[in-house]
N, C-alpha and C positions, 0 to 999 in steps of 0.2 A: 204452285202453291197459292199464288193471287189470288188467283183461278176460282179457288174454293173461297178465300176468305169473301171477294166480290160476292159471289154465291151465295153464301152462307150470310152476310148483309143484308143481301137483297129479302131475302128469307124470313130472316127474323123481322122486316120492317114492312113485310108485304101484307099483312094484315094489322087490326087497332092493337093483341094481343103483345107487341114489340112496345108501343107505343105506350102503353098503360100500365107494362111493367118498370120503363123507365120514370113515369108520372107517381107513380105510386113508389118510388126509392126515393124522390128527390121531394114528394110533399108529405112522406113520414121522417125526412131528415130536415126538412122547415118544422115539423109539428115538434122533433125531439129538441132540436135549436129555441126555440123562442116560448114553447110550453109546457116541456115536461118540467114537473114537480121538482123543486130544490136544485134542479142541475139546470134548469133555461137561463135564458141571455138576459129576461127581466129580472127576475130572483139576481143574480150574481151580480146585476149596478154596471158594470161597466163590459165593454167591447172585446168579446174573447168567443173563439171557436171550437174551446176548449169540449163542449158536449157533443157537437157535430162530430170530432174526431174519437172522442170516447163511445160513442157509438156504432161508430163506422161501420169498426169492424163484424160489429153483429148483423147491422145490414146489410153487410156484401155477402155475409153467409146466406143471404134469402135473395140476392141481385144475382151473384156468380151463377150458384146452384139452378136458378131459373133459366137461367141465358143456355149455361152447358146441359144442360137433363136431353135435350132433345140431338144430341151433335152426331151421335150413334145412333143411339136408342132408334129414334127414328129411320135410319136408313135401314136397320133389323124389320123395323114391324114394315114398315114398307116395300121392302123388297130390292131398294136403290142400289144398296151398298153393293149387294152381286157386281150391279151395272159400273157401281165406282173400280169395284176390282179389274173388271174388263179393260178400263183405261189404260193406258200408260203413264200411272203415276205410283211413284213408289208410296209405301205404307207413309213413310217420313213424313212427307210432301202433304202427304191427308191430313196427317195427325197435327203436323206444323198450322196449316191453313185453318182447321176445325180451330183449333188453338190461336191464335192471331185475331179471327173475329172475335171468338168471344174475347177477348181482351179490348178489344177495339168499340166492342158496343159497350163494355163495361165503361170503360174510359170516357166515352161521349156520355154515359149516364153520370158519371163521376163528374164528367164538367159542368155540369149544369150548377153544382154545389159553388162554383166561384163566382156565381151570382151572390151569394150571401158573405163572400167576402171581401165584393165589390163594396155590395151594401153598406156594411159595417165601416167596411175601411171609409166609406163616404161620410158618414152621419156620425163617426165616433169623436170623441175632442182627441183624443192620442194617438189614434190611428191602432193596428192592430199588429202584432209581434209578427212580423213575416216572417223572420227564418223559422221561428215557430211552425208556423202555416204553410211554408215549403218544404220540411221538413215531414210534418206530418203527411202532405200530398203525396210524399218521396215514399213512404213509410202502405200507407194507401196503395198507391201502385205495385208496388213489389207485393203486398198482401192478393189485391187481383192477381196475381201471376200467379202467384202458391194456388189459389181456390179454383182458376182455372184448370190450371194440369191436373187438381185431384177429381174435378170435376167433369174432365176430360175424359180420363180413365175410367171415372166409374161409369160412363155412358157408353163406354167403347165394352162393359160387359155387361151389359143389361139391357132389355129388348124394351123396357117398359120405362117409359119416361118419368113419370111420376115416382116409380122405386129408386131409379137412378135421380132424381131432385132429394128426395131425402135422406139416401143414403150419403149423398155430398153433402148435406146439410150435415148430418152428422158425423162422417169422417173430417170436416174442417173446421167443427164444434172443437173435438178433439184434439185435433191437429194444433187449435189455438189455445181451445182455455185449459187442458188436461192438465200438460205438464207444469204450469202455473200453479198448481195447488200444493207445489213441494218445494217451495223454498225454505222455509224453516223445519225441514227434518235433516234433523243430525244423527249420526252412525259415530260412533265412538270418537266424537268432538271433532268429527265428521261432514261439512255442511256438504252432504252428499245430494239434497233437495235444491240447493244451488245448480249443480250438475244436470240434473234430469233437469228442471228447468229451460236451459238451454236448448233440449231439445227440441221444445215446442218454440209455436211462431209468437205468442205474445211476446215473450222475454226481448225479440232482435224486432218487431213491430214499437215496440216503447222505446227501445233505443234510439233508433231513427227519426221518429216521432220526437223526441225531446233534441236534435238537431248533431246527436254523432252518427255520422254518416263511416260508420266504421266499415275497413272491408269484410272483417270476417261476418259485419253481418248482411251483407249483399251475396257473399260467399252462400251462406247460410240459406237465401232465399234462391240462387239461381242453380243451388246443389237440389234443394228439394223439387223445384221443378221440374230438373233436367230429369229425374229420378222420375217421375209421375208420368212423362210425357213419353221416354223411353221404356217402362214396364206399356205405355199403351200403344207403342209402335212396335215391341216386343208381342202382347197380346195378338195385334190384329195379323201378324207374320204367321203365329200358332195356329189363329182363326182359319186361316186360309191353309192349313196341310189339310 
């Protein structure tokens, strides 16, 4: 499984392509910090990372999706995968390893972000709400993990990289903001929009984010995964009859 993730590292960094998708997540998350309109860190007076993190998660949906579009996809249009099959590695092992980089190159683009709450934390007179901010990290990470396995999956069935990037784009749109739009519908004095709610990732991403670190909702995040990662080691078993 290493094996692949080394591999699949080397890969994505081996040309400027790795390099400028990580540049461009980490200076449209300075650009949303410090200038967008009414939500930047000038506008608001004082020391908070509060738009970095209210944003995030829209930018992992254009970070994850990019990193995973090609984890499959590719070895389809190429002709690789035949060659991966020939190996001696179970499906699991591919699907783990494909899975593990991308979380890995996510995460090192993700670090670059504690540069700006070095920053902050340096030059503010209060300093800045940490469990806040480790909290929302905690909340961040687990979100990479949802966007990878759905993003996983959808490359383990699509030959074409670019359909499998926006099709991840939007099955994690959905995955996030959908179920959000039904908290206030009631069914006979019913808060059943409560309920669906749940379903989706924003409702257990805000949780966390605001510093309850509950288990049902890590439950929640490592149930959706296992589910994505397993239909796409489940798929590549089918591929091969």
């Amino acid at each position: 499984m290493w094996t692949i993730v080394k591999k699949e590292w080397i890969q994505f960094f081996a040309g400027w392509m790795g390099f400028i998708t990580i540049a461009v997540y980490l200076i449209a998350s300075g650009m949303l910090l410090f200038f967008y309109p009414e939500e930047n860190l000038l506008d608001a007076g004082y020391a908070s990372m509060d738009s970095f993190f209210d944003f995030s998660p829209l930018l992992l949906l254009i970070l994850v999706p990019a990193v995973t579009m090609r984890s499959f996809s590719d070895e389809y249009k190429t002709g690789t995968f035949e060659l991966l099959q020939s190996l001696p590695i179970k499906h699991s092992s591919l699907v783990l390893g494909k899975f593990f980089s991308v979380v890995f190159i996510c995460l090192f683009a993700l670090a670059g972000s504690i540069f700006y709450v070095l920053t902050l934390q340096y030059f503010s007179l209060n300093g800045l709400d940490m469990g806040a901010v480790v909290g929302s990290y905690i909340g961040l990470i687990l979100l990479i993990l949802v966007y990878a396995a759905v993003g996983i999956y959808i490359s383990s069935l699509l030959a074409n990289a670019l359909s499998a990037f926006m099709l991840t784009v939007f099955c994690c749109f959905v995955l996030y903001y959908f179920f959000s739009f039904f908290p206030d519908v009631y069914i006979s004095n019913q808060n059943i929009g409560y309920y669906i709610s749940l379903v989706g990732v924003k409702y257990h991403f805000e949780n966390i984010s605001k510093g309850y670190l509950a288990i049902s909702d890590l439950i929640y995040f490592i149930s959706v995964g296992t589910f994505f990662l397993y239909q796409t080691i489940f798929h590549l078993s089918t591929r091969n009859n």
